[in-house]
C-alpha positions as CSV (number, residue, x, y, z in Angstrom):
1,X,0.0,0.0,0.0
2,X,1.4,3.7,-0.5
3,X,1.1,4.8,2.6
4,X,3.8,1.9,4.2
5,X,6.4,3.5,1.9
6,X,6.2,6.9,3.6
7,X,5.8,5.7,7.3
8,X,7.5,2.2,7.7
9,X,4.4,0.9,10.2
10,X,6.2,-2.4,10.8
11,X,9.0,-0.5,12.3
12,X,6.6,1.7,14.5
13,X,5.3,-1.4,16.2
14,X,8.0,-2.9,16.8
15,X,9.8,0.6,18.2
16,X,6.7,1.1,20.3
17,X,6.4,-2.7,21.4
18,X,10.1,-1.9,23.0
19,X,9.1,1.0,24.7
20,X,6.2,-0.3,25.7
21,X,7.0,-3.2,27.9
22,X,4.9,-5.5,29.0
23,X,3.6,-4.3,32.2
24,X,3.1,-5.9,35.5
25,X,3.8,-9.6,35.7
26,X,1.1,-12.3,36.9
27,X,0.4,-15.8,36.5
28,X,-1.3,-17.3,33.7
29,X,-4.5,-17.9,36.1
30,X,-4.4,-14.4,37.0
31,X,-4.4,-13.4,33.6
32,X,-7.5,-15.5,32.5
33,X,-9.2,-14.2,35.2
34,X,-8.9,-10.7,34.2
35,X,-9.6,-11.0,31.0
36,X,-12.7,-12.9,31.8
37,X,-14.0,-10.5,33.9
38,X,-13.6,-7.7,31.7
39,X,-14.9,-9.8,28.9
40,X,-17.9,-10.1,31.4
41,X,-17.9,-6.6,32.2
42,X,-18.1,-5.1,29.3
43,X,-21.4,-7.4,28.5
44,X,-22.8,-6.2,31.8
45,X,-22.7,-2.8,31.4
46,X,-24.5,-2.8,27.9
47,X,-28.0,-2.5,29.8
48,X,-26.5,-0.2,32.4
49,X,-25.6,2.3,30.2
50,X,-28.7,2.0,28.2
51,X,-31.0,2.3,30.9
52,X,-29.1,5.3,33.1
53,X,-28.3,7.4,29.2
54,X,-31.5,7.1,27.4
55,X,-29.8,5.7,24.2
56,X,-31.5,2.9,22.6
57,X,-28.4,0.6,21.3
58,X,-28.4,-2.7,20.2
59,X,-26.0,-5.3,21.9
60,X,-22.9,-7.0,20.5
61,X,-22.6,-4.3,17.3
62,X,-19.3,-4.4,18.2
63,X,-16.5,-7.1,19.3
64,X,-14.5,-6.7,22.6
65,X,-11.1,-7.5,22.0
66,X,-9.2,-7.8,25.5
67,X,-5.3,-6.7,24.4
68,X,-2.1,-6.1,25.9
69,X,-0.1,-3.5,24.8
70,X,1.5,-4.9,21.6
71,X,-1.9,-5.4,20.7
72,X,-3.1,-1.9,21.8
73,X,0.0,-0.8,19.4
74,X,-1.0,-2.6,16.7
75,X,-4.6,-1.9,17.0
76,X,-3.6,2.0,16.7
77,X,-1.3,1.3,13.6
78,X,-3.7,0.1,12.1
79,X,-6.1,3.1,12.4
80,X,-3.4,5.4,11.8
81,X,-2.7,4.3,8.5
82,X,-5.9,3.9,7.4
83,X,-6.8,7.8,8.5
84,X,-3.1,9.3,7.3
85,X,-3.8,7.5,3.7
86,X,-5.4,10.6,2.6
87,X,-2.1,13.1,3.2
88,X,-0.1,10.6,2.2
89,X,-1.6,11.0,-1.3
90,X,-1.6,14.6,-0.7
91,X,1.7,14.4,-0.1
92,X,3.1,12.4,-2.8
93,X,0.5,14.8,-5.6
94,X,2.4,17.9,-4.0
95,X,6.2,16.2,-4.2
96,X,6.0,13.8,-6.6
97,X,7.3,10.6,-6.2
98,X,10.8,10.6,-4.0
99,X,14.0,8.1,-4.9
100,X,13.8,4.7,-3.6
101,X,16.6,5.7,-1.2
102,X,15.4,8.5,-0.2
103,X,11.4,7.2,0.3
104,X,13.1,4.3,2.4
105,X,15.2,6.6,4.9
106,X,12.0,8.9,5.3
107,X,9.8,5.6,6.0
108,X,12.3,4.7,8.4
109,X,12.6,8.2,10.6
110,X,8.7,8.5,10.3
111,X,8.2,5.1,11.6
112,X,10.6,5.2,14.9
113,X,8.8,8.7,15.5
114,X,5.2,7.4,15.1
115,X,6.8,4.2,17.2
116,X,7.6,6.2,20.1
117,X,4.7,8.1,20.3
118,X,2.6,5.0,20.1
119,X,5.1,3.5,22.8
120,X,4.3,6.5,25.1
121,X,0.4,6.3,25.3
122,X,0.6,2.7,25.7
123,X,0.9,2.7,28.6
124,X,-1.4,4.4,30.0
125,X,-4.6,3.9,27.9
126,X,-6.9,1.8,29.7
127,X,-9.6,1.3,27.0
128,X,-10.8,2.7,23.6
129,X,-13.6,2.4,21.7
130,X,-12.5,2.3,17.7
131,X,-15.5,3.6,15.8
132,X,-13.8,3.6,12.4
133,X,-12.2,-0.4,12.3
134,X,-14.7,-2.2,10.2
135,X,-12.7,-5.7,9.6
136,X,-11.1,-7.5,6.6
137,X,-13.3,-6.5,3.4
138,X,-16.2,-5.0,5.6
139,X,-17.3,-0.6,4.5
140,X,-17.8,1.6,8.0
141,X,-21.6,0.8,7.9
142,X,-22.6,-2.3,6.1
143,X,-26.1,-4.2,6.9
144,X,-27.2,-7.6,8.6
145,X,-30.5,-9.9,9.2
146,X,-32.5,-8.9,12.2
147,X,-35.1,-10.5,14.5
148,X,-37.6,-10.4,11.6
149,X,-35.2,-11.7,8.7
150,X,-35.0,-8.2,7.5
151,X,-32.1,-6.4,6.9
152,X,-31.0,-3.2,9.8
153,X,-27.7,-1.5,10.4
154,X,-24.7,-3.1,11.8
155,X,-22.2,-0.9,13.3
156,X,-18.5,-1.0,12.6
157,X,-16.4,-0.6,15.2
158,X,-14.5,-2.6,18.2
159,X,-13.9,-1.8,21.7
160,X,-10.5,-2.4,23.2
161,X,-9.7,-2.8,27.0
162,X,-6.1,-2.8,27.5
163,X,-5.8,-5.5,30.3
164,X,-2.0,-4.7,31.5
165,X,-2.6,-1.3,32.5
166,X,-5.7,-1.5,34.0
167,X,-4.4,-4.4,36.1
168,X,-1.5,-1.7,36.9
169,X,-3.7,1.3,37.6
170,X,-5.7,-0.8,40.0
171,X,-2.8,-2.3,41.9
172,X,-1.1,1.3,42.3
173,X,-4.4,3.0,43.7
174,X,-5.4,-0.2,45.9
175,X,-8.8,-0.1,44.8
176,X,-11.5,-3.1,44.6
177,X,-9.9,-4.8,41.1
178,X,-13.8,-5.8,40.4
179,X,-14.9,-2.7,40.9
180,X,-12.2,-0.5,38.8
181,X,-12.6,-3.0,36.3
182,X,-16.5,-2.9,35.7
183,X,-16.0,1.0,36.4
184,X,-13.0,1.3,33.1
185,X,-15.7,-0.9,31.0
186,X,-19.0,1.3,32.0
187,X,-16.9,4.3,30.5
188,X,-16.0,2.4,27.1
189,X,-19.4,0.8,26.7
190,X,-20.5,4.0,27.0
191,X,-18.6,5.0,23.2
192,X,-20.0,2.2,21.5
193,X,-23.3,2.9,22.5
194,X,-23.3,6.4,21.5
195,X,-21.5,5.4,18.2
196,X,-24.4,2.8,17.8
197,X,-27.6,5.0,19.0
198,X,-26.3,8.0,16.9
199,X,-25.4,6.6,13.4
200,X,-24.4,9.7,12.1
201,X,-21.5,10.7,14.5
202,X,-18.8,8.2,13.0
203,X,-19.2,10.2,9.3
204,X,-19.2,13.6,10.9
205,X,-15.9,12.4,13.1
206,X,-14.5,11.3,9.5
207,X,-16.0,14.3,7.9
208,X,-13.8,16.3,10.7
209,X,-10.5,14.7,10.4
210,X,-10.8,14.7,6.6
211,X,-11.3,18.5,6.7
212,X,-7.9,18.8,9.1
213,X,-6.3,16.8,6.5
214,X,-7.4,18.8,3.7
215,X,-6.3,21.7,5.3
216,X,-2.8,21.0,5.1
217,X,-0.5,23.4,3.5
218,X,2.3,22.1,1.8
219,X,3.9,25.1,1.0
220,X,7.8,25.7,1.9
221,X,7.6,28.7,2.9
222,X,4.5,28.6,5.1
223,X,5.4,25.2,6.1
224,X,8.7,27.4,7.6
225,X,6.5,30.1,8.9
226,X,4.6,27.7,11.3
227,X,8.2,25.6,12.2
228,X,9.2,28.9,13.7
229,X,5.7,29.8,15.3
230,X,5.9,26.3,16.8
231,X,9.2,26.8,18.0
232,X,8.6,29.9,20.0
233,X,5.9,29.1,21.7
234,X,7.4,25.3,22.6
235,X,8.8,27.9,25.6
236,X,5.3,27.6,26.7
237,X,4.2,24.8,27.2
238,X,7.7,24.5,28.9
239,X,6.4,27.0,31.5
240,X,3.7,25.1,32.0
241,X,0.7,26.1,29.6
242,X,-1.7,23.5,29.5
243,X,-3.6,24.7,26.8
244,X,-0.8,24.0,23.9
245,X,0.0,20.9,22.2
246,X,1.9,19.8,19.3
247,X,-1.2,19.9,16.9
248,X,-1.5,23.8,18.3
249,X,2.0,24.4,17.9
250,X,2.2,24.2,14.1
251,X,-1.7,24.1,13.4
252,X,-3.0,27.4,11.1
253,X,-6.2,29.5,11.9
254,X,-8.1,27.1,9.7
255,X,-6.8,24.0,11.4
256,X,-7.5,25.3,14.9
257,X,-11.2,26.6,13.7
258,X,-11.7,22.7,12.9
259,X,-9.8,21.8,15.8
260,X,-11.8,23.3,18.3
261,X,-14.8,21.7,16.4
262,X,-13.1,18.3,16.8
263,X,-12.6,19.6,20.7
264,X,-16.6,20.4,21.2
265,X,-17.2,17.0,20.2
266,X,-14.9,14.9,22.2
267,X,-15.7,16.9,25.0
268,X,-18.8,16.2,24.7
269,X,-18.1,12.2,24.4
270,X,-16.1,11.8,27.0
271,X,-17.5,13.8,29.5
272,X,-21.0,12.0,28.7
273,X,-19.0,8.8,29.2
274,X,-17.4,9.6,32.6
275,X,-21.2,11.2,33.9
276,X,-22.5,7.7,33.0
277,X,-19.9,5.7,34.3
278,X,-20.8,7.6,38.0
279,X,-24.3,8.0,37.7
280,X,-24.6,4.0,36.9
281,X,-21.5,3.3,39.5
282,X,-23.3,3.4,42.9
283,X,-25.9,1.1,41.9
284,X,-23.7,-1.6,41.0
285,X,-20.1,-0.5,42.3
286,X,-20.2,-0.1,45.8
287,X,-16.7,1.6,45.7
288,X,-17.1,4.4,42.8
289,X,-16.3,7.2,44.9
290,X,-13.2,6.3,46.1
291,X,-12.1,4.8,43.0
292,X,-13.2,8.0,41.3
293,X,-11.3,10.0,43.8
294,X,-8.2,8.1,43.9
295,X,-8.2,8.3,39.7
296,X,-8.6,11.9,39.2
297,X,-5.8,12.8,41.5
298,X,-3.5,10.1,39.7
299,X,-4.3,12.0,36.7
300,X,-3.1,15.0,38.0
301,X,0.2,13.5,39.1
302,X,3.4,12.5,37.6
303,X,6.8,13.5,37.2
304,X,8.2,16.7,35.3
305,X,8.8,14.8,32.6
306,X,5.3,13.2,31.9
307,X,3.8,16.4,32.1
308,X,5.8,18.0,29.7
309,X,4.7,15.3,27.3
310,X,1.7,14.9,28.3
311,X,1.3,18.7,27.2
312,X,2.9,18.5,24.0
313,X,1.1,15.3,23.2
314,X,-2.4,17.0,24.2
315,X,-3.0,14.2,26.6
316,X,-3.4,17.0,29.2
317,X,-5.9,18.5,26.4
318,X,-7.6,15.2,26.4
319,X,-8.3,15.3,30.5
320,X,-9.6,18.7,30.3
321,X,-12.0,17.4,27.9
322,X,-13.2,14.7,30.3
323,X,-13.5,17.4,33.8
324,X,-15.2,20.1,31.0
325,X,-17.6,17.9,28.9
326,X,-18.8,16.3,32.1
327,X,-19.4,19.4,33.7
328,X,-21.6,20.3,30.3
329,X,-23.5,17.7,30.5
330,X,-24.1,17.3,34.1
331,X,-25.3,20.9,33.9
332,X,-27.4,20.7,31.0
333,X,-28.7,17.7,32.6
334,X,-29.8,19.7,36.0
335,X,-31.6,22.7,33.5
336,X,-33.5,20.2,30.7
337,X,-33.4,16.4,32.3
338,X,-31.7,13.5,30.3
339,X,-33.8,13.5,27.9
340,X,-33.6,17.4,27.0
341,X,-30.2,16.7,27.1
342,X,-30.7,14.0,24.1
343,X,-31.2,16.5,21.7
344,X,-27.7,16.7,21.3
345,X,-27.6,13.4,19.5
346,X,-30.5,14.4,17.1
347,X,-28.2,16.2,14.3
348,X,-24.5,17.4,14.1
349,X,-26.1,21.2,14.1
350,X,-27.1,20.3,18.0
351,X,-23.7,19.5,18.8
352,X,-21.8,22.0,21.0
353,X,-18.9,23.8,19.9
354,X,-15.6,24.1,22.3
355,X,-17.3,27.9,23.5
356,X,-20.2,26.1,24.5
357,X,-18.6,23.5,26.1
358,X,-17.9,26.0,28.7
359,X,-21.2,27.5,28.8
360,X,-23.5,25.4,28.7
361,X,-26.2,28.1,29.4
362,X,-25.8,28.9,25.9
363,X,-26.2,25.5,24.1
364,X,-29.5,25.4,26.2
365,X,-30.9,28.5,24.6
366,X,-29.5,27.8,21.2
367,X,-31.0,24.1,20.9
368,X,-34.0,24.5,23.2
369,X,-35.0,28.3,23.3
């Protein structure tokens, strides 16, 4: 495929499996167990998350692959070069096509870079919901028998729950494993059912990325222009700005207009995902505040180092977008009920924006007068 030529993906896993590690050690028993019970989990929360959310989605649309983190790696590879195809192309319409030598080095640099960045979040991902895999030969939305013999939509997608770390991240807050582990799979079942419930969303997310990809600017000179903007203003997130990542650094006013787009949206996913995941908890997790607790003040921790890269990764991007989309929809919630607050999954106009994210006053006028 053209797109293995300009990043070599086969080096990226392997660079990132290094990094990677294998996490914490435990008997084969042990292992089985956990992935058992977050095979179970996952199946248990389904109805959970139906019930507490409003969102009528069928069960099993998706598989539930329980991975380490080579297969986390891989997984993400995967994506990546299905959704970087498009610049690729871009790429080689602008430049032409580059010598064999000189393709092969930039393949090879591309791929240790893309390898360590995948080797970083490895780590630390507990689960991800993939809305865009659709299997070997299967389109993003393709169609299936249903109770009556008919035919009804089948979603694409997969749901990954990364069994290493989570053992990890339960071990080093010495919370209930049961409980953390049913806790990490509300939250995930939470993305496949609002990829499921609201068809539309996985084409608008496409329609999004496509647009930041279409965006790009190959020019030399601009391409220059940005390097140095970037540069500069690396000193801040140095000094600790939270608010600047990599894509911010060398992003133009165009890419950033989509950008905070993109943000409105995943703020609003994942902070509907972690208001689920506590509003279900207490019901059927005895142990959800503390564990809830415990969590949010390991994600503010770390050493100097992993914040900085955190930062310029937009991972700390990515936790504001869980603490501000909550707070969204737990306030929209307290002004129009759940299912005032459902409106938002009726068309991609009633989505919020990233200013509305942070007032949610204003989405409630706008959508509901």
């Amino acid at each position: 495929m053209p797109q293995r030529t300009m990043i070599d993906w086969d080096l990226a896993v392997s660079t990132a499996t290094r990094l990677a590690g294998p996490g914490p050690v435990i008997s084969r028993p042990e292992a089985d167990a956990v992935v058992a019970e977050l095979r179970a989990g996952a199946e248990k929360s389904t109805p959970l998350v139906r019930d507490f959310s409003g969102l009528d989605a069928e069960e099993r649309s998706a598989p539930v692959l329980v991975v380490d983190r080579t297969g986390w790696i891989q997984a993400n590879a995967d994506a990546f070069s299905g959704i970087l195809g498009p610049l690729v192309e871009k790429l080689r319409a602008k430049r032409g096509t580059p010598s064999n030598v000189a393709e092969t080095v930039g393949s090879k640099v591309t791929g240790l870079e893309v390898g360590g960045l995948l080797g970083f979040m490895s780590s630390k991902v507990l689960g991800q919901f993939d809305p865009f895999y659709a299997g070997p030969g299967r389109p993003a939305l393709t169609t299936g028998p249903n109770a009556d013999g008919g035919s009804a939509p089948v979603a694409a997608g997969r749901l990954l729950l990364v069994a290493p770390n989570i053992v990890h991240v339960e071990n080093e807050l010495g919370v209930d494993p049961t409980d953390f582990r049913l806790w990490v799979c509300l939250h995930e079942e939470t993305h496949r059912v609002q990829f499921t419930a609201v068809p539309w969303m996985r084409e608008h997310i496409q329609g999004l990325i496509e647009g930041l990809v279409g965006s790009v600017d190959l020019d030399p000179g601009k391409v220059a222009e940005l390097l140095g903007e970037g540069v500069r203003r690396i000193g801040e997130v140095l000094g600790g700005n939270d608010e600047v990542s990599l894509l911010d650094l060398f992003a133009t006013p165009e890419q950033r207009e989509v950008m905070d787009r993109v943000t409105g949206v995943m703020s609003l996913l994942e902070g509907h995902a972690d208001v689920v995941m506590d509003g279900v908890g207490p019901a059927v997790i005895p142990t959800v505040d503390t564990i809830r607790a415990k969590f949010d003040k390991r994600r503010r921790g770390g050493s100097y180092l992993d914040r900085v890269l955190r930062r310029l990764l937009g991972l700390d991007a990515k936790m504001a977008q869980y603490r501000d989309g909550a707070a969204f929809v737990r306030r929209v919630v307290d002004v129009v009920g759940m299912n005032g607050f459902n409106a938002v999954w009726a068309e991609p106009g009633n989505l919020p924006d990233k200013a509305e994210i942070g007032d949610p006053g204003a989405w409630v006028r706008r959508v509901h007068g």
